[in-house]
Structure formats: structure tokens, C-alpha cells
C-alpha positions as CSV (number, residue, x, y, z in Angstrom):
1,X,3.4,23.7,46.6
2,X,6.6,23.7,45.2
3,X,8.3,24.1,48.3
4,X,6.6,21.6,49.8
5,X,7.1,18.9,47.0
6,X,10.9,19.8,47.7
7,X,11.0,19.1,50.9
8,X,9.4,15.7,50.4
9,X,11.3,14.7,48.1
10,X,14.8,16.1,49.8
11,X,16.3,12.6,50.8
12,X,15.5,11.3,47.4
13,X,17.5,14.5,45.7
14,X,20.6,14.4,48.7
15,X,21.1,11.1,48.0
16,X,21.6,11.1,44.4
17,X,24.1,14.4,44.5
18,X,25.6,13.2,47.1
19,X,27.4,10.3,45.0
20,X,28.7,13.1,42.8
21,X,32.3,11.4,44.2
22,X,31.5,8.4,42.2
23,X,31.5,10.6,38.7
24,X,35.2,10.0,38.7
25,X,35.0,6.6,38.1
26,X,32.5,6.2,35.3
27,X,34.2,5.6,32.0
28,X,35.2,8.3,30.4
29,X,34.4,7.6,26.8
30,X,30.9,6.5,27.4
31,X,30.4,9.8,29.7
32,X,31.9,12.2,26.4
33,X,29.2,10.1,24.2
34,X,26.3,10.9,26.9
35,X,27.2,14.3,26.7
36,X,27.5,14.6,22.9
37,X,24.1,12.6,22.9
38,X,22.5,15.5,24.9
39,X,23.8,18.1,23.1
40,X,22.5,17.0,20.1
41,X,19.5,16.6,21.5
42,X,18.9,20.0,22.6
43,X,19.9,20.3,18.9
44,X,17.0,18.7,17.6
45,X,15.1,20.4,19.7
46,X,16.0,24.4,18.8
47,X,15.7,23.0,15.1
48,X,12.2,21.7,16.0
49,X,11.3,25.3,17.2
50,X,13.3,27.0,14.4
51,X,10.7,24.8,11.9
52,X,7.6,25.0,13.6
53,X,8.4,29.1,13.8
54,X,9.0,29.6,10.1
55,X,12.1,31.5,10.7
56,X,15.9,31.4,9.4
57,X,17.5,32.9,12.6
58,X,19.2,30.3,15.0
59,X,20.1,33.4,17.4
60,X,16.8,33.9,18.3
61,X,15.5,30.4,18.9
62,X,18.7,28.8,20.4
63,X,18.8,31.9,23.1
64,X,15.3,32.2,23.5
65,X,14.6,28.5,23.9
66,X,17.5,27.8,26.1
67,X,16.2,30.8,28.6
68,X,13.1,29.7,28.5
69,X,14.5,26.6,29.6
70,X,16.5,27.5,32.3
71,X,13.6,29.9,34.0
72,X,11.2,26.6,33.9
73,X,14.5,24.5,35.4
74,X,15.1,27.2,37.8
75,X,11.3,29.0,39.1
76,X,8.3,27.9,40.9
77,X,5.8,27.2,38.4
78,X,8.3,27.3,35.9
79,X,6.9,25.7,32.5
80,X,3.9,28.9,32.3
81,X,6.8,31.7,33.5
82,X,9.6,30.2,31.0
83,X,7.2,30.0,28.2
84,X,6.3,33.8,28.4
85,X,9.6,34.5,29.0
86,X,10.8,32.6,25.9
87,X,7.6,34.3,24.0
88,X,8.7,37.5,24.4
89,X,12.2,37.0,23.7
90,X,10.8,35.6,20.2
91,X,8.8,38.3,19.9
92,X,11.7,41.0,20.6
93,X,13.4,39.8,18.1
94,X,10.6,40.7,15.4
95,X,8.8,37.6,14.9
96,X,5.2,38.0,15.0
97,X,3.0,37.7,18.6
98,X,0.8,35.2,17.3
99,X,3.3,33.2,15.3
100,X,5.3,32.8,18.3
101,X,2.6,31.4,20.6
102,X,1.3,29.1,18.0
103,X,5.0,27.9,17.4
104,X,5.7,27.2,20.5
105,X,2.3,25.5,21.2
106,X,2.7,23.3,18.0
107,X,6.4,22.7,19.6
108,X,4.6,21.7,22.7
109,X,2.2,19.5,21.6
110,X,4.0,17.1,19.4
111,X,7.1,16.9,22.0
112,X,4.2,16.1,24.6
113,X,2.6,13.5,21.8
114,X,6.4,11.9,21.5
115,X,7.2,11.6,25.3
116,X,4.0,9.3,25.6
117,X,4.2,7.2,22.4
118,X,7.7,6.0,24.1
119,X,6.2,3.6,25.7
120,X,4.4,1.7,22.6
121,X,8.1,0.8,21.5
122,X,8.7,-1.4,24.7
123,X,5.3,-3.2,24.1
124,X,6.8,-6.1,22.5
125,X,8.7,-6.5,25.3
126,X,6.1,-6.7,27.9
127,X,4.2,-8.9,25.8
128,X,7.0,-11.2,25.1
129,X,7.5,-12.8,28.3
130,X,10.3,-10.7,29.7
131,X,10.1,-10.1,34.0
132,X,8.6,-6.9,33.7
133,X,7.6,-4.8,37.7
134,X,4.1,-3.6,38.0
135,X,5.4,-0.4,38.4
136,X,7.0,0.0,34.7
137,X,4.1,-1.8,32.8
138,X,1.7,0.6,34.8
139,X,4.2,3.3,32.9
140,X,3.3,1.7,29.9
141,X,-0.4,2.3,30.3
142,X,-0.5,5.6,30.9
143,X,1.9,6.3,27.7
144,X,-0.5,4.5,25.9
145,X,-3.8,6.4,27.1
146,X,-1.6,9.6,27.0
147,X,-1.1,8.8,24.1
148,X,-4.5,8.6,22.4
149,X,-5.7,11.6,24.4
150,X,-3.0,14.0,22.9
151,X,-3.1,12.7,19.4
152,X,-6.8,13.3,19.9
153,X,-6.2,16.6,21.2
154,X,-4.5,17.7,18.3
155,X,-6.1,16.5,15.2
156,X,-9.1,18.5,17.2
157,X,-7.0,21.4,17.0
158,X,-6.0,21.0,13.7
159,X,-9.2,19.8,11.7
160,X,-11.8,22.1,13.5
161,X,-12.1,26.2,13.5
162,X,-14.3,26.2,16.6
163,X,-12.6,24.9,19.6
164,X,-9.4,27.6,18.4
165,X,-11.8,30.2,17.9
166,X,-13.6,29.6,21.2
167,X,-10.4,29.4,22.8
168,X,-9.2,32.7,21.0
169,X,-12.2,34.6,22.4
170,X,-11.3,33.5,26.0
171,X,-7.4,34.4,25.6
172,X,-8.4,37.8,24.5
173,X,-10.7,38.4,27.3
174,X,-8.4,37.5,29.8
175,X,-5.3,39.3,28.6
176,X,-7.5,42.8,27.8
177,X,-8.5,42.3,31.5
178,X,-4.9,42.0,32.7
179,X,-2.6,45.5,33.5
180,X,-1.0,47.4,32.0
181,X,-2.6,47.0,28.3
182,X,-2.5,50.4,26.2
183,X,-3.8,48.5,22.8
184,X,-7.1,46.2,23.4
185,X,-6.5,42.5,21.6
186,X,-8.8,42.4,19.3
187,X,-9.8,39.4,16.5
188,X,-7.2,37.1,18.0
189,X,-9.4,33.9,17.2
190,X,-9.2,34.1,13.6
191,X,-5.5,35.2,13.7
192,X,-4.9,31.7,15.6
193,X,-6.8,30.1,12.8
194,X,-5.1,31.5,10.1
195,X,-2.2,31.1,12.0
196,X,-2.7,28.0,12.7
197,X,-3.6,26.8,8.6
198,X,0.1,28.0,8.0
199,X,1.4,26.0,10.2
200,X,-0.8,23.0,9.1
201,X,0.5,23.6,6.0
202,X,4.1,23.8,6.5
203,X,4.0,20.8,8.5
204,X,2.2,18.5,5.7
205,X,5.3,20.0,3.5
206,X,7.8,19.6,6.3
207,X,6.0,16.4,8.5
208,X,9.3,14.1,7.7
209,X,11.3,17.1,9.4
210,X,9.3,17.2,11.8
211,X,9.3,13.6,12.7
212,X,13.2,12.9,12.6
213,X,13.8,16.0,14.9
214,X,11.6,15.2,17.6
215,X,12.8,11.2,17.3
216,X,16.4,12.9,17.4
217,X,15.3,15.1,20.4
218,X,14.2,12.2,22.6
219,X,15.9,9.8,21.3
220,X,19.6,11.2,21.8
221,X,18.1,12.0,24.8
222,X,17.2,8.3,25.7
223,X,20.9,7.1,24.6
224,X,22.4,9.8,26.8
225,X,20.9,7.7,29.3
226,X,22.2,4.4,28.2
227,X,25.4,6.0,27.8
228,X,25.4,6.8,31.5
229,X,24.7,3.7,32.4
230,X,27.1,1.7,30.5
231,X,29.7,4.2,31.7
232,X,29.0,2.9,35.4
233,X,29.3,-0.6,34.1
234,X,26.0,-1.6,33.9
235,X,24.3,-3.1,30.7
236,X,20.6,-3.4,31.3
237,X,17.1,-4.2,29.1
238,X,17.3,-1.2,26.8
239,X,13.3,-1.7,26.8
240,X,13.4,-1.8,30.6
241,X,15.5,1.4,30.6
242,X,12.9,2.8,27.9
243,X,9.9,2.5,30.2
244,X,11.6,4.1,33.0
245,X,13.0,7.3,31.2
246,X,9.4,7.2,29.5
247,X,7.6,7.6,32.9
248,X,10.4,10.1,34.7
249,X,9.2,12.0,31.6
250,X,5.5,11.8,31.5
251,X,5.8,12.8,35.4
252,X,7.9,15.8,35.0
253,X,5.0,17.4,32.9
254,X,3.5,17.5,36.2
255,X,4.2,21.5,37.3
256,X,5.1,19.9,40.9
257,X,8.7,21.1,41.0
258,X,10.8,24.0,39.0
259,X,12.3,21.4,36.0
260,X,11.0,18.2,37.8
261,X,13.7,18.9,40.5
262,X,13.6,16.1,42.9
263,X,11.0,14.2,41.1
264,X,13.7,13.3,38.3
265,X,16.1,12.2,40.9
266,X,13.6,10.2,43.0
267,X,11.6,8.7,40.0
268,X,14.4,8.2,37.7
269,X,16.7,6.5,39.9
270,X,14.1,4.0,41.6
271,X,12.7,2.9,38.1
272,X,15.8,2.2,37.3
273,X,16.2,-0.1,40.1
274,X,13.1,-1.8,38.7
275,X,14.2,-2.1,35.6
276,X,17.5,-4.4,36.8
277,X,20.1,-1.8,37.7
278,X,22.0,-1.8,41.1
279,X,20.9,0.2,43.3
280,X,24.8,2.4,43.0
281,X,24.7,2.7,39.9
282,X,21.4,3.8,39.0
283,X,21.7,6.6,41.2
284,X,25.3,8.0,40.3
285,X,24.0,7.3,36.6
286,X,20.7,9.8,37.2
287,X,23.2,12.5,38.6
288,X,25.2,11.9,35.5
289,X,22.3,12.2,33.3
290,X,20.5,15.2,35.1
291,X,24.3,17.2,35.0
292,X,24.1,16.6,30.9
293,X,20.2,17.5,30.6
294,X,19.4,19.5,33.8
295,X,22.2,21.3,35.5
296,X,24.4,22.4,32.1
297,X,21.5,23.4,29.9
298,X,20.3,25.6,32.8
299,X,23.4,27.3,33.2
300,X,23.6,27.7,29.3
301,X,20.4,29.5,29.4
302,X,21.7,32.3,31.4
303,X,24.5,32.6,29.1
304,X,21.9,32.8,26.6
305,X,19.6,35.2,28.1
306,X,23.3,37.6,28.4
307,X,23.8,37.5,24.6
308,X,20.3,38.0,23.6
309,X,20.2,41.4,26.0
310,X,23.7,42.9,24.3
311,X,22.3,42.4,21.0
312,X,18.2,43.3,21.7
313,X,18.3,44.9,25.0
314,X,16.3,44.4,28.2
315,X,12.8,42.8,27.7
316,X,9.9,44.8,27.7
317,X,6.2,44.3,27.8
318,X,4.4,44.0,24.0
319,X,2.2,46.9,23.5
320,X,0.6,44.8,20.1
321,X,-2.0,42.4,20.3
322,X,-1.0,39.1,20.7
């Protein structure tokens, strides 16, 4: 699927690195605050994780979460693969099975929740008379009805003992069928609901954390992108340019592609278009943009993945019930 995705959307991906040549004549200042912008973001994000996981150590979130990262940017079917892999580099490092997956779901979840509320900030916009193309207000409406569907999601998950228990039950069936298992699961419902009461409580102590770190994770994502494009020259709707990075986003949840390769490029560059930007420069502004949040985390990761093996060792299989 994957491969065939890839090879679809090949032209689409050629073109865009092709203009890497063009990279020399962005501006230089607005290209160091793109960067800068996505570093921080990736910031946010690993003190997001660090919250949500209760724990003090940055070592163990930053490596694990930029692995993780890089597998899902780099492997077909990447999002399930890097989240195991970045669960059992948490879990190496001591933290507990089950306060690992329910971090990183909780992670998950509100990140998810964020990506489609983007879209209610450029509302005004649509409503307020500005030229807007069918396919960026369409963007719109699914961020909205994303929107409602995750928030629903989650206070379900949060308010109610049934659905986690039920889903418990199923977990621990399926992973005491898999091989090899020497210690049988057992209770893991009610570990996810207790687990998942702490968490509920540390966010209702924490939610203002909680909130400014996933607005500085997207956001400084989101001006990375402007940053990009003003470095090319451009200066377009920043509400225009809001829809468009909020539907590349929403689409790269789709597992189509390892990291949304070739659908970012594709996606990206032609709402862009939509949204007023040359047709040059919103491509050479995508490669920018995917080189700060695509290509450089990625290779981060495996630098990552290095350091966390020196210090932990190689990982293993967990014997304990997750």
C-alpha cells in the first residue's frame, strides 16, 4: 500500500526536492527563525510527553520520542511500529508498562484534538467575505467534524470505566495470544482505569500546561511555516496558510505513507497554491518546511536511538504485563 501510495505520488515528491537549488536564495534570517520555530516545537512536544508520563527524566522522553519519530518518518506502517518502539524504550528505562501506553495515548489524543480545532481559528475568515477555494473551506469542515468526534472520544474515555475496561479485556486477549509471552497479562482493564484516574487528575492540576505546550507544539510549528514562506518572499493570508497546514495535517494521520512522505509534499504544496502563493515558491517553501520538520528530526532520531542503547543497551521484549 505504501509502496503503491509512493509511487503515485512520485512526481508530486520529485518535484518539490528537486527545487532544493532554490534553498540558496531564501532569506537567511527568516530560514534561522523557521528552524528555531521547529525546534521549539519538537520542544513542546517532548515536554508534552514528559507531563502526560509523570516523570522528571528528559533523557528518556527526548530519545524515546525522537526514535519513535524517526521509525514512523522512516517504516511502512510507521505510526503503530514507532509507537511500540518508542513504548519500549520508555519502558527500558523503568517507567511503568502501563503508564507508558496511557502517556502516550493521552499524548496522542490531545495532539490529534489540537490538529483539527486549527481550523475553527480561520472561521472568521471564511465567514468574513475573504476569496476562500472550495478545496480549503472543505478543510475547514472536516476540522470542525474532527473535531467534535475526538473531543467526544475523549471525555468518553475519561468520564466512563466501561468502554476502558472493555477495551482492556480485548488488549489482554490479544497480546496473551501473541508469541513469545512467558507471564500471561492479567487485570489490565482496571490497571488502565486507575491509570487512567492519575492521569485525569494530573491533568485537572496541570490542564494550563497542558494547553500552552500543545498550542506551542503546533503553533511554532505553523510559524515555521510562515517563516518559510516569507523567506521565499511571499506574504500570504496567514488564515489561508492556516487552513492549508491544518488539512496537510489532518491527512498525514492517514497511515498511507511512512511520515506522510509524498502526501506532505503533494498536499502541502498545492494548498498552498490555493491559498494565494506562487506556484515557485510554495513548493521550494514545502521542501524548506519538510527539511526543518521531516528530514532533520528523522535523522535526530537515529542519533537518539545511539545514546539511549550506550546508556540502556539493546531493546528487548518486556517479560511484565503490560
Amino acid at each position: 500500500m505504501s509502496g503503491l501510495s509512493l509511487y503515485i505520488l512520485l512526481p508530486a515528491l520529485v518535484k518539490v526536492m528537486s527545487s532544493w537549488p532554490r534553498l540558496l536564495t531564501l532569506e537567511p534570517w527568516w530560514l534561522l527563525g523557521a528552524v528555531l520555530c521547529e525546534a521549539a516545537s519538537f520542544f513542546c512536544a517532548m515536554a508534552l510527553l514528559r507531563l502526560v508520563l509523570r516523570t522528571k527524566s528528559w533523557f528518556a522522553v527526548v530519545t524515546a520520542g525522537l526514535a519513535g519519530n524517526a521509525v514512523t518518518n522512516t517504516l511502512p506502517g510507521g505510526a503503530p511500529v514507532g509507537a511500540s518502539v518508542q513504548y519500549r524504550m520508555l519502558a527500558g528505562t523503568g517507567i511503568d508498562t502501563v503508564q507508558a501506553a496511557s502517556g502516550l495515548a493521552v499524548s496522542s489524543i490531545i495532539g490529534v484534538a489540537a490538529l483539527f480545532s486549527l481550523p475553527i481559528f480561520a472561521l472568521p475568515v471564511i465567514f468574513g467575505g475573504t476569496a476562500v477555494s472550495a478545496g480549503l473551506v472543505h478543510a475547514g469542515e472536516l476540522g470542525g467534524v474532527g473535531f467534535v468526534l475526538i473531543v467526544a472520544l475523549g471525555a468518553i474515555i475519561l468520564t466512563t470505566d466501561k468502554t476502558l475496561l472493555a477495551l482492556g479485556k480485548a488488549i489482554q486477549w490479544l497480546m496473551n495470544k501473541l508469541p513469545p509471552r512467558r507471564k500471561q497479562s492479567k487485570d489490565l482493564g482496571a490497571r488502565l482505569v486507575a491509570e487512567r484516574n492519575m492521569v485525569r487528575s494530573d491533568l485537572g492540576r496541570n490542564w494550563w500546561k497542558a494547553l500552552l505546550l500543545i498550542a506551542g507544539r503546533i503553533g511554532l510549528d505553523y510559524f515555521s511555516l510562515l517563516a518559510v514562506l516569507r523567506a521565499t518572499g511571499t506574504r500570504p493570508n496567514p488564515s489561508l496558510v492556516l487552513l492549508a497546514y491544518a488539512a496537510t495535517a489532518i491527512v498525514t494521520l492517514l497511515p498511507i505513507t511512512p511520515g506522510g512522505l509524498g502526501i506532505v509534499e503533494a498536499s502541502l504544496s498545492g494548498l498552498l497554491i490555493l491559498a494565494g502563493v506562487p506556484t515557485g515558491n510554495a513548493v521550494v517553501a514545502t521542501l524548506a518546511f519538510r527539511l526543518g520538520s521531516y528530514w532533520l528530526p528523522t535523522i535526530g532520531g537515529g542519533v537518539c536511538y545511539i545514546l539511549y542503547r550506550r546508556r540502556y543497551g539493546p531493546l528487548r521484549q518486556s517479560e511484565e504485563a503490560a
